[in-house]
OpenMM code with the backbone's topology and positions (N, CA, C; nanometers):
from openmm import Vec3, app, unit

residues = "UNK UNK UNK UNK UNK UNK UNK UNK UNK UNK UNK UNK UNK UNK UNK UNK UNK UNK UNK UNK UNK UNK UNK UNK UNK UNK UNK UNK UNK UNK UNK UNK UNK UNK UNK UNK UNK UNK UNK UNK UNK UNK UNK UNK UNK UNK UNK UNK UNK UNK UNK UNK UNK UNK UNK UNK UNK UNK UNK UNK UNK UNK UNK UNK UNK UNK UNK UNK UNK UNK UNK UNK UNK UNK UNK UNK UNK UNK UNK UNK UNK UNK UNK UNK UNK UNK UNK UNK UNK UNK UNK UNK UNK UNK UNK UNK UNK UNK UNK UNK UNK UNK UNK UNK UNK UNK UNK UNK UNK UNK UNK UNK UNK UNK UNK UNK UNK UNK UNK UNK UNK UNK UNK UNK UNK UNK UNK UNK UNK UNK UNK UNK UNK UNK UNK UNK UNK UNK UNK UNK UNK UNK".split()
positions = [
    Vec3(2.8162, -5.0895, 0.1368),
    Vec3(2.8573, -4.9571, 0.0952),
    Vec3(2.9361, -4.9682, -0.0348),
    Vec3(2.8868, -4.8549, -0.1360),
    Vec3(2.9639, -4.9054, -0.2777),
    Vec3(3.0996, -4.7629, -0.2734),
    Vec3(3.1714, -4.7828, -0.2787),
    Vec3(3.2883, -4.6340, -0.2876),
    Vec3(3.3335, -4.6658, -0.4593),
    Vec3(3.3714, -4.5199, -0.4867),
    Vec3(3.4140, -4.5284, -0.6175),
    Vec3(3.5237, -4.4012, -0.5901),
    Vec3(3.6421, -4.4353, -0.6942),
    Vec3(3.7093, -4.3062, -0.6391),
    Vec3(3.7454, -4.2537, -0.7844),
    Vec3(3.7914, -4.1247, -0.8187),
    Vec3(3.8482, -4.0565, -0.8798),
    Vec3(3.9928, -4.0097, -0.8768),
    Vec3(4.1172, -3.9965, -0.9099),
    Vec3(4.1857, -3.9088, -0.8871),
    Vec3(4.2232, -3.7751, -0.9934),
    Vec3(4.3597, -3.6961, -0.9021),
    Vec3(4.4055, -3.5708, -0.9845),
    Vec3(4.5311, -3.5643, -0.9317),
    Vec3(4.6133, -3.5234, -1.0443),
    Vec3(4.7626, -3.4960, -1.0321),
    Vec3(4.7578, -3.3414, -1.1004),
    Vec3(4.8503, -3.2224, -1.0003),
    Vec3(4.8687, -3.1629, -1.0243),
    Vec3(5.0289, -3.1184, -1.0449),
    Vec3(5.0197, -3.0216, -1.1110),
    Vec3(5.2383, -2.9286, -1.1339),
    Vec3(5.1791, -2.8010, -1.1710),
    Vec3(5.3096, -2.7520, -1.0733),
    Vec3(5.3245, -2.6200, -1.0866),
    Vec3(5.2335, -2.5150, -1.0154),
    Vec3(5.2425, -2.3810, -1.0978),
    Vec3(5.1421, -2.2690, -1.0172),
    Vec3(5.0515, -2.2713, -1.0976),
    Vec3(4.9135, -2.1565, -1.0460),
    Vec3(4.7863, -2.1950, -1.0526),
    Vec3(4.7591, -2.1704, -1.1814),
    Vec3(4.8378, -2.0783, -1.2653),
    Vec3(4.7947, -2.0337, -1.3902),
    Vec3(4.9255, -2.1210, -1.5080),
    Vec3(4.9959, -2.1133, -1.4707),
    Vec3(5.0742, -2.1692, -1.5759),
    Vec3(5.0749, -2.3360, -1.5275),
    Vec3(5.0452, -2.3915, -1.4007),
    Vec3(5.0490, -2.5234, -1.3787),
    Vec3(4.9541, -2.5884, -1.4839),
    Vec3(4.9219, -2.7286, -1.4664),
    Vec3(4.8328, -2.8031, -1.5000),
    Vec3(4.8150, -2.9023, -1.4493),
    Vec3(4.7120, -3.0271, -1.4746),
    Vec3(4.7071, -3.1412, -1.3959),
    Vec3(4.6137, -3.2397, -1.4906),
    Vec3(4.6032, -3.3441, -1.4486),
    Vec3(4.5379, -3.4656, -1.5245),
    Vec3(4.4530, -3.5244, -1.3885),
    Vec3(4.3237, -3.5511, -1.4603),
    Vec3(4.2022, -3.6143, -1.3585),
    Vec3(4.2123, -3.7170, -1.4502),
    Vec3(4.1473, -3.8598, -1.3420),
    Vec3(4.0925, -3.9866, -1.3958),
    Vec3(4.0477, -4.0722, -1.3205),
    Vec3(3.9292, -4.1588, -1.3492),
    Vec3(3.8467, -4.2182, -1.2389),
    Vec3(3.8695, -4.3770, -1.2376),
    Vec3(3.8130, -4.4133, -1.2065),
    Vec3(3.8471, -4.5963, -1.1610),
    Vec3(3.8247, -4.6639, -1.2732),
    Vec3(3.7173, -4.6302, -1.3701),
    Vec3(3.6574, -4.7150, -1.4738),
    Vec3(3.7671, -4.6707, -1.5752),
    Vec3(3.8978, -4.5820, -1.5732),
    Vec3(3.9466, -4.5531, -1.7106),
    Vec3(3.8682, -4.4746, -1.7282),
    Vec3(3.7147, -4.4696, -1.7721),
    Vec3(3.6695, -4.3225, -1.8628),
    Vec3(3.7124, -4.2170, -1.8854),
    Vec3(3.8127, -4.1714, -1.8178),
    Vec3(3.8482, -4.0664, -1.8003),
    Vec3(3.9907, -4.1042, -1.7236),
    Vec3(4.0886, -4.0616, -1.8483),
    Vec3(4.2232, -4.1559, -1.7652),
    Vec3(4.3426, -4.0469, -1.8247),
    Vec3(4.3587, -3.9831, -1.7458),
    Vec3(4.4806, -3.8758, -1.7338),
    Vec3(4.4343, -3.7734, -1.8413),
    Vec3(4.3126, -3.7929, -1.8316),
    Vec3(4.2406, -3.5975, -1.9101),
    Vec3(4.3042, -3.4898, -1.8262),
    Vec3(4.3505, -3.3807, -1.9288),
    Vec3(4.3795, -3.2816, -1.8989),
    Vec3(4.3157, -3.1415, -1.8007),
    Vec3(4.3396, -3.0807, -1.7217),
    Vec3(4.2697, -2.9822, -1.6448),
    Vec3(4.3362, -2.9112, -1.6094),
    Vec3(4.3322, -2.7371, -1.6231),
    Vec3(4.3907, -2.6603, -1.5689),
    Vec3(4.2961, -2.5245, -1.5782),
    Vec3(4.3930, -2.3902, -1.5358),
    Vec3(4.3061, -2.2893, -1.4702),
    Vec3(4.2561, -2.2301, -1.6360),
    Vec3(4.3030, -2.2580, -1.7491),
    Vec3(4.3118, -2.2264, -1.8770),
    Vec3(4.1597, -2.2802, -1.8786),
    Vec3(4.1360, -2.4071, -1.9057),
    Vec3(4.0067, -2.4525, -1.8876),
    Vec3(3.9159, -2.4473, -1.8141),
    Vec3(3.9198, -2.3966, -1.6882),
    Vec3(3.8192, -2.3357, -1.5903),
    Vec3(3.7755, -2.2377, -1.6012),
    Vec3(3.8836, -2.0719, -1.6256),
    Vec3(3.8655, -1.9451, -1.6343),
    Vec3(3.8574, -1.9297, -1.7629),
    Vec3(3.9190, -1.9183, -1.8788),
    Vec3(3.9557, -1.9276, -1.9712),
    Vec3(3.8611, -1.9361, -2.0764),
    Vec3(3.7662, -2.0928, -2.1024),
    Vec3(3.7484, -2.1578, -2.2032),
    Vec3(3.8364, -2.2342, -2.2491),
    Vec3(3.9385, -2.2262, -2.2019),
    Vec3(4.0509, -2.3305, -2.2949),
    Vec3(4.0656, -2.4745, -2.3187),
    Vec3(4.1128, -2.5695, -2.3697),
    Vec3(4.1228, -2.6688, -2.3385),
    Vec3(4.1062, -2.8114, -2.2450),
    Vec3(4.0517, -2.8973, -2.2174),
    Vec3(4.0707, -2.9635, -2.1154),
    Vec3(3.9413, -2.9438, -2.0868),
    Vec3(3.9323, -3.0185, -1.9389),
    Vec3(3.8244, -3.0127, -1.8488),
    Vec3(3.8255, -2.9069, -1.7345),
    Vec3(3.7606, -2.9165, -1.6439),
    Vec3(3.7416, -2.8534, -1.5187),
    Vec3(3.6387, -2.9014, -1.4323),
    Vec3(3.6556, -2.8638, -1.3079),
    Vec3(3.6311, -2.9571, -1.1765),
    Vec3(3.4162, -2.9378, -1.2266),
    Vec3(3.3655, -2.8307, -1.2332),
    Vec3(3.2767, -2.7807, -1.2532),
    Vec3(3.2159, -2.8299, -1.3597),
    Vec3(3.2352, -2.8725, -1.4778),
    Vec3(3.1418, -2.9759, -1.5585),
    Vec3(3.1618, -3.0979, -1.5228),
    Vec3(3.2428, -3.1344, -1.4738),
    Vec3(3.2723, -3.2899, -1.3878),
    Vec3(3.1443, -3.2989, -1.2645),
    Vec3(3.1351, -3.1903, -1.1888),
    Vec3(3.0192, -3.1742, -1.1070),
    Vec3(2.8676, -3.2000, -1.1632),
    Vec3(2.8724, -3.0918, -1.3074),
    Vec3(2.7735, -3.0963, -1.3651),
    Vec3(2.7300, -3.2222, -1.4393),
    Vec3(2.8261, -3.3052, -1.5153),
    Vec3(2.7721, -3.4524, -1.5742),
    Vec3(2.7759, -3.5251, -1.4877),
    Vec3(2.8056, -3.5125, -1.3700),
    Vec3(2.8166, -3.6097, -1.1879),
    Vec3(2.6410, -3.6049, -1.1725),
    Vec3(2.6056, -3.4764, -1.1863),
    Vec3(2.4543, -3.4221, -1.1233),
    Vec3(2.4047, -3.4640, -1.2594),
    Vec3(2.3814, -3.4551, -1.3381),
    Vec3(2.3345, -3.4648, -1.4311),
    Vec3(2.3128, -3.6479, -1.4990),
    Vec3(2.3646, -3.7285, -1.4757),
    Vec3(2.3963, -3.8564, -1.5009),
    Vec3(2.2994, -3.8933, -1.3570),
    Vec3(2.3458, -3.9088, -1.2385),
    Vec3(2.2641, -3.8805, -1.1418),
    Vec3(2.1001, -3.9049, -1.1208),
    Vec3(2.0820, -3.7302, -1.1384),
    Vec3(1.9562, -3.6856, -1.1914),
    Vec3(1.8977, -3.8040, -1.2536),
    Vec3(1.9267, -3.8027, -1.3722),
    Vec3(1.8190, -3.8895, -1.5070),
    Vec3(1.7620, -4.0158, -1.4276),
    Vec3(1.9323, -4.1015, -1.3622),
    Vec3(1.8762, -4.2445, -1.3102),
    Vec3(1.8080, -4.2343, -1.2259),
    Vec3(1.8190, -4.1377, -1.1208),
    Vec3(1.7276, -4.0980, -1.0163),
    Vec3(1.5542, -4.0864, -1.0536),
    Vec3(1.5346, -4.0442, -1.1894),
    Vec3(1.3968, -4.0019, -1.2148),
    Vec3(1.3424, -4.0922, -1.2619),
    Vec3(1.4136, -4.1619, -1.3570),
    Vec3(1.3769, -4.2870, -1.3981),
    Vec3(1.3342, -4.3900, -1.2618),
    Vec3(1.4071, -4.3900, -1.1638),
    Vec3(1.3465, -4.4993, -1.0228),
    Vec3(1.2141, -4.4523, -1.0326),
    Vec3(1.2172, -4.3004, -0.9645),
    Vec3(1.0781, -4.2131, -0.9220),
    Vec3(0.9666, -4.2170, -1.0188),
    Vec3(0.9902, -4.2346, -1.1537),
    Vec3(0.8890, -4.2445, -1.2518),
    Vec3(0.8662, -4.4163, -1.2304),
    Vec3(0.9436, -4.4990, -1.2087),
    Vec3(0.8605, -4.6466, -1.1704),
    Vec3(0.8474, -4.6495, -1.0666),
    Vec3(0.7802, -4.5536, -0.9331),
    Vec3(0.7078, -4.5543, -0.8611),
    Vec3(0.5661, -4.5894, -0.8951),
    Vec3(0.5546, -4.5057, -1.0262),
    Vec3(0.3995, -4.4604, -1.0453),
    Vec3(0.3638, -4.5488, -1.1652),
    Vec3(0.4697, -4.6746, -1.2179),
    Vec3(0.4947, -4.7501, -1.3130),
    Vec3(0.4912, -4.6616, -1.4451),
    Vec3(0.5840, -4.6131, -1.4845),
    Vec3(0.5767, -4.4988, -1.5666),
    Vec3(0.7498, -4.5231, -1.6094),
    Vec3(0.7835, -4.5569, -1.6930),
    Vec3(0.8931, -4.5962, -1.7598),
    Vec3(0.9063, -4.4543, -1.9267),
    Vec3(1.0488, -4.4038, -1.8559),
    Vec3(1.0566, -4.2949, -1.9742),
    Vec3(1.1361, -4.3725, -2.0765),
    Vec3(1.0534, -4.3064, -2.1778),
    Vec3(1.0940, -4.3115, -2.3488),
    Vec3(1.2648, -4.2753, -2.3717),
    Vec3(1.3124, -4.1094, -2.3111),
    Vec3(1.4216, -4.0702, -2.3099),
    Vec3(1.3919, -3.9985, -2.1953),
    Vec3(1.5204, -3.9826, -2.1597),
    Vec3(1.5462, -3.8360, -2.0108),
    Vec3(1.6742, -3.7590, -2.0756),
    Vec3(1.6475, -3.6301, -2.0742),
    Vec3(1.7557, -3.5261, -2.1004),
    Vec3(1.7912, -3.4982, -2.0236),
    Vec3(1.9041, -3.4564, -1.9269),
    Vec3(1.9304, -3.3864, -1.8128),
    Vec3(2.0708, -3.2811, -1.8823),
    Vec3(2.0872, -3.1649, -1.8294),
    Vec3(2.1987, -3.0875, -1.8635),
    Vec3(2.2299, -2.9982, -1.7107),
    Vec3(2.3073, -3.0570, -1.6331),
    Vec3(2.3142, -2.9579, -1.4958),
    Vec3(2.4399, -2.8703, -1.5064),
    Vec3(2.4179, -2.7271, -1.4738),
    Vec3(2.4493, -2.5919, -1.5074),
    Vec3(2.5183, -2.5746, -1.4133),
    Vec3(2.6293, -2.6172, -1.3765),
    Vec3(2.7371, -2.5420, -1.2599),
    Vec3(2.7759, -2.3693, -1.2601),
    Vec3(2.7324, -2.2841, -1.1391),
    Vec3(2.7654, -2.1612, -1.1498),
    Vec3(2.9043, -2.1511, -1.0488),
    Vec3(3.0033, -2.1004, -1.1173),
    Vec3(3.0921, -2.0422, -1.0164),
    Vec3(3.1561, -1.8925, -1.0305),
    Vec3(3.1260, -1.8294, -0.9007),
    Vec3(3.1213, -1.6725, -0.9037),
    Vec3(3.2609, -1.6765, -0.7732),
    Vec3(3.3171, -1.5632, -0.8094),
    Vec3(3.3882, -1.4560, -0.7501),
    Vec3(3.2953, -1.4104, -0.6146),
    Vec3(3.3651, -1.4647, -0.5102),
    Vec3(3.2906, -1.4185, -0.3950),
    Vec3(3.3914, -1.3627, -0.2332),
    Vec3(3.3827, -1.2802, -0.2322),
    Vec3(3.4777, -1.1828, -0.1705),
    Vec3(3.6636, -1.2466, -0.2347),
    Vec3(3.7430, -1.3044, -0.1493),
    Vec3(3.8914, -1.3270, -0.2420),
    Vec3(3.8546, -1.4600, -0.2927),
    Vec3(3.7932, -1.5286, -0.3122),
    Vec3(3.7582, -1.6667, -0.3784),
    Vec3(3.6726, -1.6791, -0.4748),
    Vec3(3.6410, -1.7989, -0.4923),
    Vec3(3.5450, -1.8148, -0.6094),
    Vec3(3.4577, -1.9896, -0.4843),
    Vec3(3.3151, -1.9621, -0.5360),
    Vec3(3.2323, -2.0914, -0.4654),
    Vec3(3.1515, -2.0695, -0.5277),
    Vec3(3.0769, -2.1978, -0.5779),
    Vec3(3.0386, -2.2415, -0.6248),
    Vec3(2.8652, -2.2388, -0.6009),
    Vec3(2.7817, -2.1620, -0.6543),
    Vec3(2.6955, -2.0770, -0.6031),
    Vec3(2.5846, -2.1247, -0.6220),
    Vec3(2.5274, -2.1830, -0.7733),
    Vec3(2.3982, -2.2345, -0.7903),
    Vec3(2.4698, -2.3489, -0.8939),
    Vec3(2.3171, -2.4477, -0.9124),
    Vec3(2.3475, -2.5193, -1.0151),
    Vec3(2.2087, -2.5058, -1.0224),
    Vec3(2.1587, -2.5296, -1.2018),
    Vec3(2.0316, -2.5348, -1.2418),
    Vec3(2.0152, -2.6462, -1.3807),
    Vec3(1.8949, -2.7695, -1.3125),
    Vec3(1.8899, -2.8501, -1.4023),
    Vec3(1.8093, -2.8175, -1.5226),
    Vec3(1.8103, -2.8376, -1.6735),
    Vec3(1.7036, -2.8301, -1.7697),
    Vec3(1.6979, -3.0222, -1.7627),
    Vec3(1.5795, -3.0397, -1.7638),
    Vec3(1.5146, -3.1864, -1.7906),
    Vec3(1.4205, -3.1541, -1.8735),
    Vec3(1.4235, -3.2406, -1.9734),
    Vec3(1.3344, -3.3112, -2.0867),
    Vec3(1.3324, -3.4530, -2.0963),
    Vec3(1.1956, -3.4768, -2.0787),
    Vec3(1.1930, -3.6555, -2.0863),
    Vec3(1.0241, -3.6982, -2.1614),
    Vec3(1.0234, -3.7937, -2.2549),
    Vec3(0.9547, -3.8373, -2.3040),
    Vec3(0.8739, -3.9580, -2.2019),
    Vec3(0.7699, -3.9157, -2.1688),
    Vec3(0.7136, -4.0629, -2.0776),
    Vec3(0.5814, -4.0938, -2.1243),
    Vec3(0.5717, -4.1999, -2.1791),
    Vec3(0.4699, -4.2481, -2.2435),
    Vec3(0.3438, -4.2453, -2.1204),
    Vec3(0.2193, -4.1936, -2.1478),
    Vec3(0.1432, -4.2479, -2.0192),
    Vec3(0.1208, -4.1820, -1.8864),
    Vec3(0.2330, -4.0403, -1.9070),
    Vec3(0.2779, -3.9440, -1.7843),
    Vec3(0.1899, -3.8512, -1.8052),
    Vec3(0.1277, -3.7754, -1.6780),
    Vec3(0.0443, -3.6730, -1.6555),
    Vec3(0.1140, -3.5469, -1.6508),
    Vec3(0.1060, -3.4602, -1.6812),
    Vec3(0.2143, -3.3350, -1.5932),
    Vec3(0.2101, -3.3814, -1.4842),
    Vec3(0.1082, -3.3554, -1.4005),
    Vec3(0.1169, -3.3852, -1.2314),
    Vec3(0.2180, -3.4963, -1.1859),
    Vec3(0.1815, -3.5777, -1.2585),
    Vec3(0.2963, -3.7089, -1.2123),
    Vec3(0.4085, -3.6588, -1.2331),
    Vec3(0.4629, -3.6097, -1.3775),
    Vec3(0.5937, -3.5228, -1.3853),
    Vec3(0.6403, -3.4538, -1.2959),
    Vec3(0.5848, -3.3905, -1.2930),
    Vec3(0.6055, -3.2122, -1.2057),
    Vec3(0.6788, -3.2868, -1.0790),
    Vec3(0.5881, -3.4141, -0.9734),
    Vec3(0.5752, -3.4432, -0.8568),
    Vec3(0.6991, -3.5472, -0.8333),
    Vec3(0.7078, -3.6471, -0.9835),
    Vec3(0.8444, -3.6952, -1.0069),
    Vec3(0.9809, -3.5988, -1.0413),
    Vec3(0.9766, -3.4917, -1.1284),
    Vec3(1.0963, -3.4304, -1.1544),
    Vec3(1.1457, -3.3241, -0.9920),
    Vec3(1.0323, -3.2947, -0.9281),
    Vec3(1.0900, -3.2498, -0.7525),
    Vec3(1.1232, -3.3329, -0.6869),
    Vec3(1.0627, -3.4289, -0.6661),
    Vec3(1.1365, -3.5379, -0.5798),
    Vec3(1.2857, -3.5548, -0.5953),
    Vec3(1.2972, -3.6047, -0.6949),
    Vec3(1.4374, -3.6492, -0.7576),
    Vec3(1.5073, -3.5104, -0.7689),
    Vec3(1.4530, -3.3867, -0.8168),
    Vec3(1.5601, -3.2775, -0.7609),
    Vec3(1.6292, -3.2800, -0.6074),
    Vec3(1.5430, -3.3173, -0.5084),
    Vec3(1.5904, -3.2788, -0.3663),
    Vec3(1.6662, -3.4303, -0.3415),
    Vec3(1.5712, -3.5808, -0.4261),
    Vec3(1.5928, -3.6722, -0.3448),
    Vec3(1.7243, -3.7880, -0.4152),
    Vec3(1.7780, -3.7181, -0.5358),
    Vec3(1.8870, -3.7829, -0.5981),
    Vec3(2.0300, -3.7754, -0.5347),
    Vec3(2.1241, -3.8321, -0.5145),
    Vec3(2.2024, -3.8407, -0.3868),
    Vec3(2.3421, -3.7303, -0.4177),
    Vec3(2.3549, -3.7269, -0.6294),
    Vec3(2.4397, -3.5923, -0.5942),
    Vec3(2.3933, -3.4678, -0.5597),
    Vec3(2.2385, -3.4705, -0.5779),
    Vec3(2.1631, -3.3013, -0.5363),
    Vec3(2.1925, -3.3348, -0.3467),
    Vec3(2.1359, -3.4296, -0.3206),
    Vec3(2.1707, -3.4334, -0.1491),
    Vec3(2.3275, -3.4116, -0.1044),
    Vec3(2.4074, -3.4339, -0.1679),
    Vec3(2.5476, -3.3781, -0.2028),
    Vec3(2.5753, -3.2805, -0.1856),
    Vec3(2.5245, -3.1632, -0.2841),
    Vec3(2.5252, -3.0472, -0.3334),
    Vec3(2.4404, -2.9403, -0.2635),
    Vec3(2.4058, -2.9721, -0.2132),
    Vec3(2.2508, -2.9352, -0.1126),
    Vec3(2.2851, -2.7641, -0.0948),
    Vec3(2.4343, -2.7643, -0.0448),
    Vec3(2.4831, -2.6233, 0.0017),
    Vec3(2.4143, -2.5386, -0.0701),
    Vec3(2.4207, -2.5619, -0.2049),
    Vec3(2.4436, -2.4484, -0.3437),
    Vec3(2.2807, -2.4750, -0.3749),
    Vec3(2.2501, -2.3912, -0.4289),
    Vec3(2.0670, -2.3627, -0.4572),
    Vec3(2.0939, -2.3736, -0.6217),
    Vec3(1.9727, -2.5186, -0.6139),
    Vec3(1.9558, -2.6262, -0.7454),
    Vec3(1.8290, -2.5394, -0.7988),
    Vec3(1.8053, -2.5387, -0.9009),
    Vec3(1.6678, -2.4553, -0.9541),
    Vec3(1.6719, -2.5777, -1.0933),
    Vec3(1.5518, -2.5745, -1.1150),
    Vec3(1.4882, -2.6255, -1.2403),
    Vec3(1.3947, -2.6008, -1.3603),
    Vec3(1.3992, -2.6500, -1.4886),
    Vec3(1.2967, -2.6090, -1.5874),
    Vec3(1.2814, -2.7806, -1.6123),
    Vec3(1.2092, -2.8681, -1.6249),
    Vec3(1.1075, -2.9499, -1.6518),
    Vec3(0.9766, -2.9482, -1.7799),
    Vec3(1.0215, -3.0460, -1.8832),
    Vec3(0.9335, -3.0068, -1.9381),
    Vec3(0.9282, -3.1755, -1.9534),
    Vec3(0.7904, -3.2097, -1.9594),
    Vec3(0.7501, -3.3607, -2.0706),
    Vec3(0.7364, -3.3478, -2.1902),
    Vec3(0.8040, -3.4733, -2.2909),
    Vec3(0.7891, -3.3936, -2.3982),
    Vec3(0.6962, -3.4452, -2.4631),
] * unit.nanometer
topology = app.Topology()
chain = topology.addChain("A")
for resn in residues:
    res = topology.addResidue(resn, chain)
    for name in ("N", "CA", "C"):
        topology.addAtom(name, app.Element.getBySymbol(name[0]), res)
């Protein structure tokens, strides 16, 4: 079993507080996050593109396996995953996410595409994660 962890330090209240995320590798080592950057646009990060380059990073390696199923090795993979979060009765949850993929595969059929970029939507382990929230996709070869 491989574990990897992340943490977050928070202060204060929800709007004037703030907090710092950072994960094991350093990459990300006391970045800034608060409700400014979530609601806002402001500064910093938020939990929700952290989700999205989680799914998105993910995704790509995931397709890349599924495309050397069929020995089919991509040129490039684009992935950009779209975190939605809506206002839902007194809260906010986190409602859809939707991937755009673009990938260059030398040698690839649509069909093989199409049959590789679903798989790896349902069968990549942060979409099996995420499962709650309804993943939608656009797929193109380029």
């Amino acid at each position: 079993m491989i574990k990897k962890h992340g943490k977050a330090h928070w202060s204060g209240g929800i709007k004037e507080g703030g907090g710092e995320i950072s994960t094991q590798t350093g990459v990300l080592k006391d970045q800034p996050y608060g409700f400014n950057a979530r609601f806002e646009g402001g500064p910093g990060t938020n939990p929700e593109e952290l989700i999205g380059a989680a799914h998105a990073a993910c995704y790509a390696m995931a397709l890349s396996l599924e495309l050397g199923k069929d020995e089919l090795t991509a040129d490039d993979i684009d992935v950009q995953s779209t975190v939605s979060l809506e206002k839902v009765g007194e809260g906010f949850e986190i409602t859809k996410i939707h991937l755009d993929v673009t990938a260059k595969v030398p040698g690839a059929s649509e069909e093989q595409f199409r049959k590789a970029t679903e798989a790896t939507k349902t069968g990549c382990p942060v979409s099996k994660l995420l499962k709650a929230a309804e993943i939608t996709m656009d797929a193109k070869l380029a």
